[in-house]
N, C-alpha and C positions, 0 to 999 in steps of 0.2 A: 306124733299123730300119724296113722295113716289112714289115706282118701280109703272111701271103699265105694264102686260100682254099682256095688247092693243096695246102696242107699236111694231111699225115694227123693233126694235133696241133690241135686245137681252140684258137681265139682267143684265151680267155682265158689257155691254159697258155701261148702264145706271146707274150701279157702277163707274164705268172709271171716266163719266163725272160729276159726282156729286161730286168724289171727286176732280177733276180739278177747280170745282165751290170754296170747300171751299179753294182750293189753291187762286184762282184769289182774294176770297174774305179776303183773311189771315186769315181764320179762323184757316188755318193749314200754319204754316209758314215753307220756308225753312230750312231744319237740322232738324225740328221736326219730332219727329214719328209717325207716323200715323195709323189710325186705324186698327185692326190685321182682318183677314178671319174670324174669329169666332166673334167678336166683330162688324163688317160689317152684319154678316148672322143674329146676336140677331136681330140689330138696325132694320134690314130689313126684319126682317120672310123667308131668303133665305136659300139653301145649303150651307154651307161653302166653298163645290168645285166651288160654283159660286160666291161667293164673291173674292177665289181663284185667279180665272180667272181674274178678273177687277183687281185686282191688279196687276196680273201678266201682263197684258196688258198696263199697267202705266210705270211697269218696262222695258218693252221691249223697250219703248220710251225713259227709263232714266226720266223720270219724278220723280220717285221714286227710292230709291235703297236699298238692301238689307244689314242688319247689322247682319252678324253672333250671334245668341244667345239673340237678341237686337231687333230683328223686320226688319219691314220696314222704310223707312226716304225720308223726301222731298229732292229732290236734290237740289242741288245749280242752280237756273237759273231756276226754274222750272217754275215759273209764266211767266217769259218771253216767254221761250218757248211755253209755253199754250197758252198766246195771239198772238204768231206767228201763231202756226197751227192752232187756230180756226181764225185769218183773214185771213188768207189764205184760208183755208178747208171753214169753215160752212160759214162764210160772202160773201166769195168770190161765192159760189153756187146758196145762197142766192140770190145775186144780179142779177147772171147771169139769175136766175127766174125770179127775176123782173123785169129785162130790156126785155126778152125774153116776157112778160104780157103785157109791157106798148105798145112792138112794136105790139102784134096782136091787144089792144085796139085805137091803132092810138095815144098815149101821147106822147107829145113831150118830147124831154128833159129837156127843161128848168120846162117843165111842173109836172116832174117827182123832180125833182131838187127842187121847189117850192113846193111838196107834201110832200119830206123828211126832208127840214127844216119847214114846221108846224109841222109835229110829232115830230121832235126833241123838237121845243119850247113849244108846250103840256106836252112834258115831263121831262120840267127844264132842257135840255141838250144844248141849245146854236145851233149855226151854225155848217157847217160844214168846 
């Protein structure tokens, strides 16, 4: 992944979510420990205060938790949880986009419905 300045999402949240990625992807499993502030800041050419931060925002969630002397660690349930708040948060926004698009384009739903499963089936994922 690289950070990008361009982005209207602050550094560290764009640490947040990257590391949520390699949770969802097990890259980084529950119990394991995870990348330290300085080890985030090499990976990513940032301040350590702001790699800091994105971790500390993980932990505010409990996504992560702190191990005295030990680091950081995935918490138990943590993938779950990631896939709850982002279908809820970012899909859920998402959609509300795009129903709020299809309604000023005049698409119906079925129409809208039939536009979502050809992108799924373009993209080997099946129905919905």
């Amino acid at each position: 992944m690289i950070l990008t300045t361009d982005s209207m999402k602050p550094l560290y949240v764009q640490i947040a979510e990257w590391l949520e990625g390699e949770i969802l992807n097990e890259n980084i499993r529950e119990e394991e420990r995870i990348y330290s502030q300085y080890q985030l800041a090499e990976m990513f050419t940032i301040n350590p205060a702001t790699a800091a931060k994105g971790l500390n925002l993980l932990a505010d969630e409990a996504i992560v938790y702190k191990k005295r002397g030990l680091g950081m660690f995935v918490s138990p349930n943590a993938k779950q949880f990631i896939l709850t708040k982002r279908r809820s948060l970012i899909l859920g926004q998402m959609i509300k986009e795009l129903v709020m698009e299809a309604n000023r384009l005049d698409v119906s739903e079925s129409e809208l419905n039939r536009m979502i499963q050809q992108v799924r089936k373009e993209n080997g994922e099946g129905q919905l």
